[in-house]
N, C-alpha and C positions, 0 to 999 in steps of 0.2 A: 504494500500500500504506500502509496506517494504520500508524505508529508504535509503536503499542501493541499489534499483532496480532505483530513482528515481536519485541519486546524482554520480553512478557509471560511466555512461555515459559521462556525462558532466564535471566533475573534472576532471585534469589533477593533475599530481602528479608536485612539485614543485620542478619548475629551479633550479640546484648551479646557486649560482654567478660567472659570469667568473673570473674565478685567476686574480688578479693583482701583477704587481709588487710593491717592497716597494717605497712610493713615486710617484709612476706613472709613472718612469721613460719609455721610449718608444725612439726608435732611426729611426722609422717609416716615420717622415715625415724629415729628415735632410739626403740623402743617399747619397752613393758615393761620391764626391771631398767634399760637401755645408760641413757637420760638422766637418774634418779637418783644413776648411780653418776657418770657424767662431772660431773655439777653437784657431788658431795662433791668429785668428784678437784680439783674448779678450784678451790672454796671451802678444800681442802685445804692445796694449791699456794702460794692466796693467803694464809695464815695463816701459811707456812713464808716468806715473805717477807717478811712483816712482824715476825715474831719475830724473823729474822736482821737485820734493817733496828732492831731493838733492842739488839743488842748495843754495848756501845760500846767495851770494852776486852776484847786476846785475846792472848794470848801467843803462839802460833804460827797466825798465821789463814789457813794454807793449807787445813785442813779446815772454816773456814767459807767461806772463798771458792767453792770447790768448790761447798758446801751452798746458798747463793746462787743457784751458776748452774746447777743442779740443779732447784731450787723454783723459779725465775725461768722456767725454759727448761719446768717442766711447765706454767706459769699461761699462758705466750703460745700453746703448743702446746692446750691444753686450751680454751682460749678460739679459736682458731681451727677446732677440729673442732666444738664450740660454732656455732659461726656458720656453719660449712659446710653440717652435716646439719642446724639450725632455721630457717635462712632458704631463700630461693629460689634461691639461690646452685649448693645442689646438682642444680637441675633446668639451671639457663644452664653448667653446667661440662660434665655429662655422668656419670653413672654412671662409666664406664672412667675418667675423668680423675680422679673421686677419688679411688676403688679407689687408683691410679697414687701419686697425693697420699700 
């Protein structure tokens, strides 16, 4: 039996990989108003940190302290759903696992 009569059939010739972009980037799952408004909210976030990062004298700074980790805690969190939903991240986690997130 010829080699070729036995494996012709049955091989497929093989897949490209599908293109990706550099970094995985994808605007896919953020559409319409969701990724303007998350981009204000981080750029928001991050101004309220840097303004409090300007104070330098405060007479009772438990209401900036607070304000701090307030604005601090929305730029990490914001910045991370950022990265979740535009990179490829959220195709390797799972739909239910972010949902979860």
């Amino acid at each position: 039996m010829e080699n070729s009569a036995v494996y012709s059939p049955t091989t497929e010739p093989a897949a490209k990989a599908p293109r990706r972009r550099p970094f995985g980037c994808t605007l896919r799952h953020l559409r319409g108003w969701r990724l303007p408004a998350k981009v204000v909210q981080t750029i928001f976030s991050f101004v309220a940190v840097v303004c409090e990062e300007i104070v330098d004298y405060c007479i009772t700074c438990s209401g900036l302290y607070f304000f701090e980790f307030v604005s601090c805690s929305a730029f990490l969190l914001n910045l991370l759903i950022l990265c979740v939903y535009c990179t490829d991240l959220y195709e390797s986690l799972g739909e239910d696992k972010v949902q979860k997130l």
